[in-house]
N, C-alpha and C positions, 0 to 999 in steps of 0.2 A: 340430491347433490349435497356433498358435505361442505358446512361453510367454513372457509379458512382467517381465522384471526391473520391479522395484521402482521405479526411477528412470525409464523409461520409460513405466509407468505413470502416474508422478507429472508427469512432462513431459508427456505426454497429456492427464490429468486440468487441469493449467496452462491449457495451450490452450483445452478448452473452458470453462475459468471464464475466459479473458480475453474468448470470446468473449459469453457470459452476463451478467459485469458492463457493456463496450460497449454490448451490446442495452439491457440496464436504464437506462442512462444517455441513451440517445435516446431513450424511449419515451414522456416526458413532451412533448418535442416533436413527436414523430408526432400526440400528438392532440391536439396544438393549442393547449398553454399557451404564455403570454406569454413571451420571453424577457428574465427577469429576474436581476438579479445571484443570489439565492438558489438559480435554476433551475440556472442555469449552474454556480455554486459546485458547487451538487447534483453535477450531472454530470459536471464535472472529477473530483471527489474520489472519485467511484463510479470513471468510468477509472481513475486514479490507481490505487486497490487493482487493477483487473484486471491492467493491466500489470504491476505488482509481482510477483505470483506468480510469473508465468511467465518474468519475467527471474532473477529467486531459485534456480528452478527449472534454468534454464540456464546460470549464472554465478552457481556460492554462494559465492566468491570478493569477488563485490559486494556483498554486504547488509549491511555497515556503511556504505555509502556510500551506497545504494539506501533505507533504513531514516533516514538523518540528513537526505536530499533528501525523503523522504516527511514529515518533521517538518514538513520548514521550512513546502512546501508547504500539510501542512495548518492547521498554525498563522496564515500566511499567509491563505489564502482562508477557514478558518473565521471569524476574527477581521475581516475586512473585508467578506465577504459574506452570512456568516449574522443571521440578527435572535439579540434576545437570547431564555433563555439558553444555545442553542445556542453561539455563536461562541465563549465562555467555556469551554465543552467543549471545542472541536475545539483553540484554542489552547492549553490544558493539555496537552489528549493529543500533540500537534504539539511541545509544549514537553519532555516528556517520551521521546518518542521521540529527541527529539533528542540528548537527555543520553545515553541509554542508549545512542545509537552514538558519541558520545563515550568514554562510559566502556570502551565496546569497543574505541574504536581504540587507548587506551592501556593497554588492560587490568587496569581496574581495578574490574572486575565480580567476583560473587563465581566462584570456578568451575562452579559445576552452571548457570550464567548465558553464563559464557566456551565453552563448549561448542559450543552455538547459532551461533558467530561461526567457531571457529576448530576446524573438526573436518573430517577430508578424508570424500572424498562418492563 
């Protein structure tokens, strides 16, 4: 049996949760709900996390950019497409993420926070 490093594992493991959250995210329209703004929100933001991981995963180089892009994003379609008080959520967390790769990009996070962002892999 071949043995798998860590990150290999972890790149594998990526994979099939990008392919797991995808599946979860069309499932509502395999059976046959209405395509509506909440639906779709729905299923964009579930993608959204899938593919995150496994870019993370393969370029951690990226994830103050990939992390500031997932803010916007979800603060964006939470706040426009959710009913209330959903969309109030997703825009804080969206709002908050966003800071937080800010404060990464200038480094002005605490360190045991800085770690996460700039640590070789």
């Amino acid at each position: 049996m071949v043995q798998m490093t860590y990150g290999s594992r972890m790149r594998m493991y990526s994979i099939i949760f990008f392919f797991v959250m995808v599946s979860l995210a069309l499932v509502p329209f395999y059976y046959g709900q209405p395509f509506t703004g909440e639906n779709i929100a729905s299923s964009f933001i579930i993608i959204l996390v899938g593919v995150v991981f496994p870019l993370v995963s393969f370029k951690p180089q990226w994830n103050k950019a990939v992390l500031f892009f997932e803010g916007i994003l979800f603060a964006f379609l939470g706040y426009n497409y959710l009913a209330n008080p959903e969309n109030y959520v997703f825009l804080v967390f969206g709002l908050i993420l966003v800071a937080i790769s800010l404060l990464a990009y200038v480094k002005k996070l605490p360190p045991r926070l800085l770690r996460f962002f700039y640590n070789s892999r």
